[in-house]
N, C-alpha and C positions, 0 to 999 in steps of 0.2 A: 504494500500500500504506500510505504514512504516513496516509492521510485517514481510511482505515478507524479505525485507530488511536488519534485521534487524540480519538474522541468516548468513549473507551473511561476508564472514572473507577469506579477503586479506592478503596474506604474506607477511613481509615487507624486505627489503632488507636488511642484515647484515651490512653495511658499513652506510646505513644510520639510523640505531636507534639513538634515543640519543633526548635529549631536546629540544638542538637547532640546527634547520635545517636551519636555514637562511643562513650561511655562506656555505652550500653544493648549496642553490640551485640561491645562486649569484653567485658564481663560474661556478656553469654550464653554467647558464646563458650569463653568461660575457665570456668562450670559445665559447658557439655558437655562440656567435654573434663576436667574431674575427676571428674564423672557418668561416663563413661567407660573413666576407669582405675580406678575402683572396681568398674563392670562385670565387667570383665575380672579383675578377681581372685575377684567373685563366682562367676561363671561356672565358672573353674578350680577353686572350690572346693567346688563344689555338683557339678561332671561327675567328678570325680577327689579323691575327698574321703582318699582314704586315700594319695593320693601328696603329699599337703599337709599339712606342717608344721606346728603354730601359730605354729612361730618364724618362719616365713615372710610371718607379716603384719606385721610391726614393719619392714620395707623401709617400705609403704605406711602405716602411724602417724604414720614418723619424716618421709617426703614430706607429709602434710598438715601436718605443723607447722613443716615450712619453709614451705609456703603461707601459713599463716599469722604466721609470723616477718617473711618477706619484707616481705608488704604491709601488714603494721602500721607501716610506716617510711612514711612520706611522701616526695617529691623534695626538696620544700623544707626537711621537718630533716637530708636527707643536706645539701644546697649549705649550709646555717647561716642560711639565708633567717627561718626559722621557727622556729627553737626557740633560746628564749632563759632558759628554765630549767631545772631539776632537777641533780643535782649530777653527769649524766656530759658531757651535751650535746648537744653533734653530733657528739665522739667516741665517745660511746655508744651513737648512735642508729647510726653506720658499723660499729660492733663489732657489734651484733645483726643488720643488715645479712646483713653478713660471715657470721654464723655461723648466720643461716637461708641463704644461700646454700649453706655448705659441707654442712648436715645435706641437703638437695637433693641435692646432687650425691652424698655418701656414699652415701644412698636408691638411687639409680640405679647409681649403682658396685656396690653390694651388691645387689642385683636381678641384675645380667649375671653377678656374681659366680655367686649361689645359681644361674641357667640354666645356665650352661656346666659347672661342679664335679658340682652333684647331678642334672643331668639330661641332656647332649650327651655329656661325659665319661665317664658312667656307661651311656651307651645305655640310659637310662628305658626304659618300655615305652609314655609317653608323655611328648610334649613340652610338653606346650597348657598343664599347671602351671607350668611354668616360664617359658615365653612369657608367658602372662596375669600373672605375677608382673614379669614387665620391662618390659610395654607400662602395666600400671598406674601404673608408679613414673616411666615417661618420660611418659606423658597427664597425672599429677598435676602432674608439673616444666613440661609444658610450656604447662598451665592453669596455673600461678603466673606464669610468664614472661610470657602473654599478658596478667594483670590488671595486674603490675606496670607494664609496659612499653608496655601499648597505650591506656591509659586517659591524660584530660588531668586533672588536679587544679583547676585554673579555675574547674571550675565544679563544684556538690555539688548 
C-alpha cells in the first residue's frame, strides 16, 4: 500500500512554502474561529431579529477589542526583553495586558449572563439568541487565545 502512495505528489501552495508554518496556520485558525463567533450572532440576529436587543451586541464589540488589546502586546514587552521606552514600560505594557484580558473575560461572563437571565430563566420562546450570543463571545475569546498563545514571535 505504501508504494502506491508513494509516487503520489501534491502541489503546495506558493504563499505557504517556507519552514515555519505554524504562524500561517494559527492565524487561520484564530480568523475562523472569530469569522465564527460573529457568525453566530449574525445568524441569531437575522433568524430572530425581534428577540434581539441592540444592547446585546456590545458583549461581542467589547470581545473584539480585547482581541485586539491582547495581541497588540508582544511576549517580549510583557518579559522587559523589548521595550525599552515610552514612559509606562513593561508595567504598562502588563496593565493593558491585564485589562484586555479582563474586558474578554467580562464579554463572556456577560454573554452567559444575558442566556441564562433573559432567555432559560424566562422560558424565551427561543433559545438560539441567546446561545449564538454566548458561542460568539466564547469563539471570539477563544480566537484571541489561539493568536496570542499559538503563534512564535521569531520570526515576522
Amino acid at each position: 500500500m505504501t508504494s502506491c502512495l508513494e509516487n503520489v505528489q501534491i502541489p503546495t501552495c506558493v504563499w505557504f512554502e517556507g519552514v515555519e508554518k505554524r504562524n500561517a496556520l494559527v492565524s487561520i485558525l484564530a480568523s475562523t474561529l472569530f469569522f465564527v463567533g460573529w457568525w453566530f450572532i449574525i445568524d441569531a440576529h437575522a433568524k430572530y431579529p425581534a428577540d434581539m436587543v441592540t444592547a446585546y451586541h456590545v458583549c461581542g464589540i467589547f470581545g473584539t477589542i480585547s482581541l485586539f488589546m491582547v495581541n497588540s502586546v508582544s511576549n517580549a514587552q510583557i518579559r522587559g526583553d523589548d521595550y525599552n521606552g515610552g514612559r509606562l514600560g513593561v508595567r504598562g505594557a502588563r496593565s493593558w495586558l491585564f485589562v484586555g484580558f479582563v474586558i474578554g473575560f467580562a464579554a463572556v461572563i456577560a454573554a452567559c449572563w444575558i442566556l441564562f437571565a433573559d432567555f432559560v430563566a424566562l422560558s424565551a420562546r427561543h433559545y438560539w439568541p441567546g446561545i449564538g450570543l454566548f458561542l460568539q463571545n466564547v469563539f471570539i475569546f477563544l480566537g484571541s487565545m489561539t493568536y496570542k498563545f499559538g503563534r512564535t514571535e521569531d520570526q515576522y
